[in-house]
C-alpha positions, -999 to 999 in steps of 0.1 A, spaced: -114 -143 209 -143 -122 208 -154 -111 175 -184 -107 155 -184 -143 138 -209 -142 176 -232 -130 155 -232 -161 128 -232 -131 97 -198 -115 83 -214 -79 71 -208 -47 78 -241 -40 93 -241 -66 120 -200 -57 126 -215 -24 134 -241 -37 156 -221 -57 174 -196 -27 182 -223 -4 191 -230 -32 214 -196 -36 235 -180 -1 232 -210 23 222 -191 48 243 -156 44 232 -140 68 210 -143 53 170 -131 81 147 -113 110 146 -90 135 131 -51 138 149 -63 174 159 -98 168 167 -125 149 191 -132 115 187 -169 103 176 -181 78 197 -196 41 182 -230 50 195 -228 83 175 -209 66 142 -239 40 140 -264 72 140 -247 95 120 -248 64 92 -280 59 98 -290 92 92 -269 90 62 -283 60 46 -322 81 50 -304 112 33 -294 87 3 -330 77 -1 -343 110 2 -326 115 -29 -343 88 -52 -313 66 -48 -323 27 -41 -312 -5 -31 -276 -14 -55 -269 16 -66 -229 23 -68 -221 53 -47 -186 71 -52 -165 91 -23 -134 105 -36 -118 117 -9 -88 113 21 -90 92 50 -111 109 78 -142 105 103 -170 112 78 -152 84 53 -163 57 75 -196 74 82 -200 76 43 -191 44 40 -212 24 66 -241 45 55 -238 32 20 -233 -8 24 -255 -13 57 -284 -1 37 -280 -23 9 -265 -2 -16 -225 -6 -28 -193 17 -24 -171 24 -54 -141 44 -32 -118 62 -59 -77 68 -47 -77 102 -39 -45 108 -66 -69 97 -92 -73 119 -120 -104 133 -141 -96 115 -170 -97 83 -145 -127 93 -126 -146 98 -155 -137 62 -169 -146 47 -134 -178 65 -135 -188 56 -164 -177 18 -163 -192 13 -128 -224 33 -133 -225 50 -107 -258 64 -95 -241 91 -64 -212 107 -62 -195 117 -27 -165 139 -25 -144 158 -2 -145 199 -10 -107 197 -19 -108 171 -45 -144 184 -65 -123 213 -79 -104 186 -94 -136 166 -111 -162 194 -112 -161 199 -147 -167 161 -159 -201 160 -183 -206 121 -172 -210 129 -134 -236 112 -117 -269 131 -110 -265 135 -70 -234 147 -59 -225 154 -18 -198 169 -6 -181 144 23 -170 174 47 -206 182 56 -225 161 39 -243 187 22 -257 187 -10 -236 197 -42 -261 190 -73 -292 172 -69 -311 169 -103 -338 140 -83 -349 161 -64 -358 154 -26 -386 129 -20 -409 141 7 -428 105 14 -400 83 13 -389 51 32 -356 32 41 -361 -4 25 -361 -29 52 -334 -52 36 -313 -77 56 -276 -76 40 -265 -108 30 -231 -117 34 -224 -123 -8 -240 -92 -15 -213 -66 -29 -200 -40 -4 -174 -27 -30 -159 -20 -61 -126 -8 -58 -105 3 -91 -72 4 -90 -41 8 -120 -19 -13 -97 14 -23 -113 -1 -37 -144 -14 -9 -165 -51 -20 -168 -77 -6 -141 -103 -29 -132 -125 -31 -109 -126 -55 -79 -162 -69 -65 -157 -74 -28 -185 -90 -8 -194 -79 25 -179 -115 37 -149 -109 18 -143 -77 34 -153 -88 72 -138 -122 71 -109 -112 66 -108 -85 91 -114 -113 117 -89 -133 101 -63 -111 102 -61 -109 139 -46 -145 141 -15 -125 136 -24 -96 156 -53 -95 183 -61 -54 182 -80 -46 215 -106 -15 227 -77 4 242 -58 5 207 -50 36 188 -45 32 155 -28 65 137 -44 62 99 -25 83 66 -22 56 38 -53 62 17 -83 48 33 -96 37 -5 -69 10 -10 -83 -21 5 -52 -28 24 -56 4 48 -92 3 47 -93 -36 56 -64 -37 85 -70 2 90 -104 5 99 -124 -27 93 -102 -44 116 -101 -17 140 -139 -12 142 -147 -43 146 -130 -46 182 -134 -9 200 -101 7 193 -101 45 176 -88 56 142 -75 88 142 -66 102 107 -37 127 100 -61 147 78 -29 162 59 0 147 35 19 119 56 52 143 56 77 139 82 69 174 93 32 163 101 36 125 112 60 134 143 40 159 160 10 132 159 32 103 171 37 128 197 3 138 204 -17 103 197 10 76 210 -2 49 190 1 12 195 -9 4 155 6 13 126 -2 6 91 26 17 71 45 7 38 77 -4 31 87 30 14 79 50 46 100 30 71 131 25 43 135 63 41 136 64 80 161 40 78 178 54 53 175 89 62 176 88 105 190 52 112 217 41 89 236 74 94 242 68 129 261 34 121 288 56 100 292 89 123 325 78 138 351 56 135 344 35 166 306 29 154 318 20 117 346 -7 134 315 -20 159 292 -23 127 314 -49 109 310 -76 138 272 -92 144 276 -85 183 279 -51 175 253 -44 149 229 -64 174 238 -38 194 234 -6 176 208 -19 160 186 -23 193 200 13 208 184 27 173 151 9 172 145 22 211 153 55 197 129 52 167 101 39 185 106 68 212 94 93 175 70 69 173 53 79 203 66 56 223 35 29 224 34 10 195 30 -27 200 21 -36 163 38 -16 131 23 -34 101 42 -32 67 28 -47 33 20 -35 -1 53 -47 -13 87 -67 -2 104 -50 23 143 -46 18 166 -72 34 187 -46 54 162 -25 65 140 -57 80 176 -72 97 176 -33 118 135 -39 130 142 -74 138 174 -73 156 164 -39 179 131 -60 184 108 -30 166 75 -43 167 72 -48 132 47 -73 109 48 -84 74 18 -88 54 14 -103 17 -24 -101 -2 -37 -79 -27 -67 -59 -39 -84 -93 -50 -80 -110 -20 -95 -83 6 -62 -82 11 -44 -105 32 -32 -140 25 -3 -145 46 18 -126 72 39 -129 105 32 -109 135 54 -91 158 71 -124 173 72 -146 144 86 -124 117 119 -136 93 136 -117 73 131 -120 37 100 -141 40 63 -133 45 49 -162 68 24 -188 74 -6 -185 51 -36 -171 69 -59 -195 85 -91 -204 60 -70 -195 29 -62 -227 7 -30 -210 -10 -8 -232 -35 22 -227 -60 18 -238 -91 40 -244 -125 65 -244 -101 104 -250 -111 114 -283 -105 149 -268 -88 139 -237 -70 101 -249 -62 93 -210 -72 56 -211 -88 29 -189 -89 8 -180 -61 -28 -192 -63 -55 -185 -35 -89 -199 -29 -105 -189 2 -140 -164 20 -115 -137 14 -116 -138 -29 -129 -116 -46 -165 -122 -67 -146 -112 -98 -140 -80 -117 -169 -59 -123 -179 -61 -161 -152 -79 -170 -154 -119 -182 -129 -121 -201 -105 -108 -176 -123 -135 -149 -117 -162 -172 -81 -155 -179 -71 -148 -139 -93 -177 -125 -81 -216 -128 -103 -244 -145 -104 -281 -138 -78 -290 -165 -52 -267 -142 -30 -290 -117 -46 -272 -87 -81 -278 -99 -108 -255 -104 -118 -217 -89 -81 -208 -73 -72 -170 -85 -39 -170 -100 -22 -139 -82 -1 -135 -108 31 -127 -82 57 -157 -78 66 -175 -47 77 -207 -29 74 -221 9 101 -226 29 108 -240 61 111 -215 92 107 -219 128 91 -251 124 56 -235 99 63 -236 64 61 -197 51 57 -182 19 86 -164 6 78 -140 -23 101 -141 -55 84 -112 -80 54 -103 -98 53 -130 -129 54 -104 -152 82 -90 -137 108 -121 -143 131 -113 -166 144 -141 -187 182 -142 -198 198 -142 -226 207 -183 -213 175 -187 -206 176 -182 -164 154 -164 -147 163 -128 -134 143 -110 -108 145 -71 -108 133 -66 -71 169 -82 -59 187 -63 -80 172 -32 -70 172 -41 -31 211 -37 -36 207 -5 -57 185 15 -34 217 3 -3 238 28 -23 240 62 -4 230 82 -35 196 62 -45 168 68 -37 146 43 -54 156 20 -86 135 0 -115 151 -26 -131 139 -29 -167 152 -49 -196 171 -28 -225 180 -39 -260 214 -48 -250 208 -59 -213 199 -48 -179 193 -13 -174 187 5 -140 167 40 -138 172 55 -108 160 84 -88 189 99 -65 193 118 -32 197 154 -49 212 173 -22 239 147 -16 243 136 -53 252 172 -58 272 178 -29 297 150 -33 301 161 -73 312 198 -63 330 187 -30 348 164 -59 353 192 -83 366 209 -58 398 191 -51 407 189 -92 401 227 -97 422 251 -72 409 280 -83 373 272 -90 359 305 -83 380 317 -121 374 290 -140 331 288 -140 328 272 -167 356 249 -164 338 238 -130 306 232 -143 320 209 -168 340 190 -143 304 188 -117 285 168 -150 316 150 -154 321 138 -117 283 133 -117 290 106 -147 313 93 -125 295 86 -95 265 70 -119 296 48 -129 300 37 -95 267 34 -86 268 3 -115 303 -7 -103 284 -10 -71 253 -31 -75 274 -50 -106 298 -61 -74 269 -76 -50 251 -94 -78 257 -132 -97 272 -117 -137 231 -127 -151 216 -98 -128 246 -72 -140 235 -39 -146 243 -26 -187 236 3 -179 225 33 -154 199 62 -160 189 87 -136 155 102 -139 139 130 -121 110 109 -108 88 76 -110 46 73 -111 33 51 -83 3 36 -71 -18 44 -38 3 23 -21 33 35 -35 46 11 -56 61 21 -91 40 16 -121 65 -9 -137 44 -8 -169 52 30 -177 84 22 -180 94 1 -205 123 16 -223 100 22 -250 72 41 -233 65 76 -244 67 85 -206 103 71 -202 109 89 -232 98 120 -220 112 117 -187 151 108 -207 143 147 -228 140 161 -198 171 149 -185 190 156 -214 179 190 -222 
């Protein structure tokens, strides 16, 4: 395999060297609707970057911001910060002032890049930093330095250890910190990564997760960079409205996608089909022919696609059971990935041809991954990682280093990061893979003292026609599950209901609107008749609450810590409701 470990040096300038190299004419970057920048003219534009940063009275360190979407002058931005020896701090675009302002105050940062769109947002912050650029043009915004007419660009080699970024994100536990990444964090595991999945100069590689969570920026773009192929960004909110017209028009063979995305396709486009007629719903009870509708609807689905794809990478979270049983038996070219901010991201993963359903995969070659305090009967532990890929530690933050880092008195020894999420290894196709259980902070222990994981219960939830997406949380007296629903359906069914218990509906208003909320009641009912059915009696649902929405991350998973039942938000959210 070629790749840049050539070179002997994992960091970003010599991957962009080496790429300038081999495909200095190749298309590199691009928006869905626009011409693609070549390598040769990425690497000069940067360049020319990195002097303007200079110019500016910025130096060798200093923590540069961009708060913006994924797009061309992002990875121009970016190169031109961490080849020159300074460090990126890139903010989630759906961060908010109040955030911003904590990040830029923590972090320190000296420069502050940001995409036209998003300043309205952050303009009138008193902590911003004294240079500020906007990322469309790279023109100036405010600069209170002033421009230095006899400057240089420091002549300083990038070593591999030296910090190429600071990433903050609220994740799923409720405390933002910020995660040092080395430029050999970073790179490594870009090269690592294509052990599951070799990515090639004539790749395309359609980009609309946010290129400021590691795990689109690492797969995304590192990856992509580092071997020719072209990144083109969608450049507007990933809505089906937008995403099939690019499919269309870019026919990409890579994906990087989440499992929310491609469980509302199935949801929405696939698993509809399997009930329009009789003859389908009597062919869907027997494997043979599910095998068979399944592969009729996974050519169908990669036809939107675009009709090229030969890798469609999922991660960020466990993808549900059902949905993974479609991709696999209609051989979609789907792979699983498991890592986190921490960890540059990856850790484990299947590719295209290896994937199981309900399991991750091998661990990645050079990670030394272990479970620890495991359960003498299940052999589910916690997942700790050593490896090139871990992060130096959080930024500023010793006491959280301390508490997420093992000693030598800990039974895996010394320096392992404890992930924090629970898992166990299992034999499959001759490799042992890791299997993922749940966050450790999001086991729920019984009343008996067993062990109750959420993300099953709510795998079965979200099957349920009417749901949307579920959180498990614990209640005072038991399991409760907050839902959001299909609207239009919920609503639907409850007047179609109605409708048969009222003849003359159209006299009796009133009477009907009564009887809607009370058929609505009814199908909650059933929703918990429904998962309550499917689950062992310690994972029974108490009780059922619909809310209007949930809070999620970058990479769209649900804040679980927002919603304890006694959260002010959760409160909020219930008034709503009531009202």
């Amino acid at each position: 395999m070629e790749t840049i470990q050539d070179l002997g040096k994992y960091t970003f300038p010599a991957l962009l060297k080496n790429s300038v190299d081999k495909f200095a004419n190749r298309p590199a970057l691009s928006f869905v609707d626009g011409t693609p920048l070549t390598y040769s003219q990425i690497n000069e534009k940067s360049a020319d970057f990195s002097r303007q940063l200079f110019s500016y009275g910025l130096n060798l360190k200093d923590k540069i911001a961009i708060f913006a979407s994924g797009q061309p002058n992002w990875g121009i931005a970016y190169f031109g910060i961490v080849n020159c020896g300074m460090i990126a701090v890139p903010l989630l675009q759906d961060f908010s002032a109040t955030e911003v302002s904590s990040i830029v105050d923590h972090c320190g940062v000296s420069a502050f890049i940001v995409e036209e769109k998003l300043y309205e947002r952050i303009k009138e912050l008193k902590n911003l930093p004294p240079v500020i650029i906007k990322l469309d043009d790279f023109s100036i915004i405010r600069n209170d330095n002033g421009i230095k007419e006899n400057f240089s660009v420091p002549q300083y080699e990038v070593q591999e250890d030296d910090t190429a970024s600071i990433i903050y994100t609220s994740g799923t536990t409720g405390r933002s910190k910020g995660v040092e990444l080395s430029h050999k964090n970073l790179v490594w595991n870009g090269i690592q990564g294509q052990t599951y999945h070799r990515v090639t100069k004539m790749d395309r590689c359609l980009s609309f997760l946010p290129i400021s969570h590691v795990y689109e920026f690492t797969i995304g773009f590192t990856m992509q960079m580092m071997n020719g192929s072209c990144v083109y960004y969608l450049g507007k909110p990933p809505v089906v409205s937008a995403l099939l017209p690019a499919f269309n028009k870019i026919q990409p063979t890579i994906v990087i996608s989440v499992p929310l995305v491609v469980e509302k396709i199935y949801k929405n486009a696939v698993a509809p089909a399997f009930e329009k007629s009789a003859f389908t719903r009597t062919l869907y009870k027997f494997k043979a022919g599910r095998k068979f509708l399944h592969k009729v609807a996974a050519k169908k689905l990669k036809k939107k696609f675009g009709g090229h794809i030969v890798f469609f990478g999922i991660g960020g979270a466990k993808v549900d059971p059902k949905v993974e049983r479609f991709m696999k038996d209609g051989k979609f070219p789907y792979a699983v990935g498991y890592g986190l901010t921490e960890t540059a991201p990856l850790l484990a993963g299947s590719g295209t041809k290896s994937t199981v359903p309900g399991c991750i995969g091998p661990v990645m070659e050079g990670v030394d991954l272990k479970i620890i305090n495991a359960d003498e009967k299940t052999g589910v532990g916690e997942i700790a990682v050593k490896g090139p890929n871990v992060m130096k530690g959080y930024y500023k933050a010793p006491e959280l280093n301390a508490e997420n880092f093992t000693t030598k008195d800990d039974e895996c020894g010394e320096g392992y990061f404890k992930t924090g999420d629970l898992g166990l290894f299992e034999k499959k196709k001759g490799k042992l893979y890791l299997t993922l259980k749940s966050r450790s902070k999001n086991m729920i222990l019984g009343p008996s003292g067993e062990n109750i994981y959420p993300e099953d219960i709510e795998f079965v939830l979200n099957q349920n026609q009417f749901v949307s997406e579920s959180l498990v949380v614990e209640g005072v007296e038991g399991l409760v599950a907050l839902i959001t629903l299909d609207e239009e359906k919920f609503q639907k069914e409850a007047e179609n209901r109605s409708k048969l218990n009222i003849p003359n509906f159209m006299e009796k208003a009133s009477e009907f609107a009564r009887d809607i909320a009370a058929q609505k009641e009814a199908i909650l009912g059933e929703i918990q008749y429904f998962v309550n059915s499917k689950v062992n009696k310690n994972s029974r649902i108490n009780k059922v609450k619909k809310i209007d929405s949930f809070e999620k991350t970058a990479s769209q998973k649900i804040k679980r810590y927002l919603y304890d039942l006694k959260s002010s938000i959760l409160k909020d959210k219930d008034s709503k409701n009531e009202n």
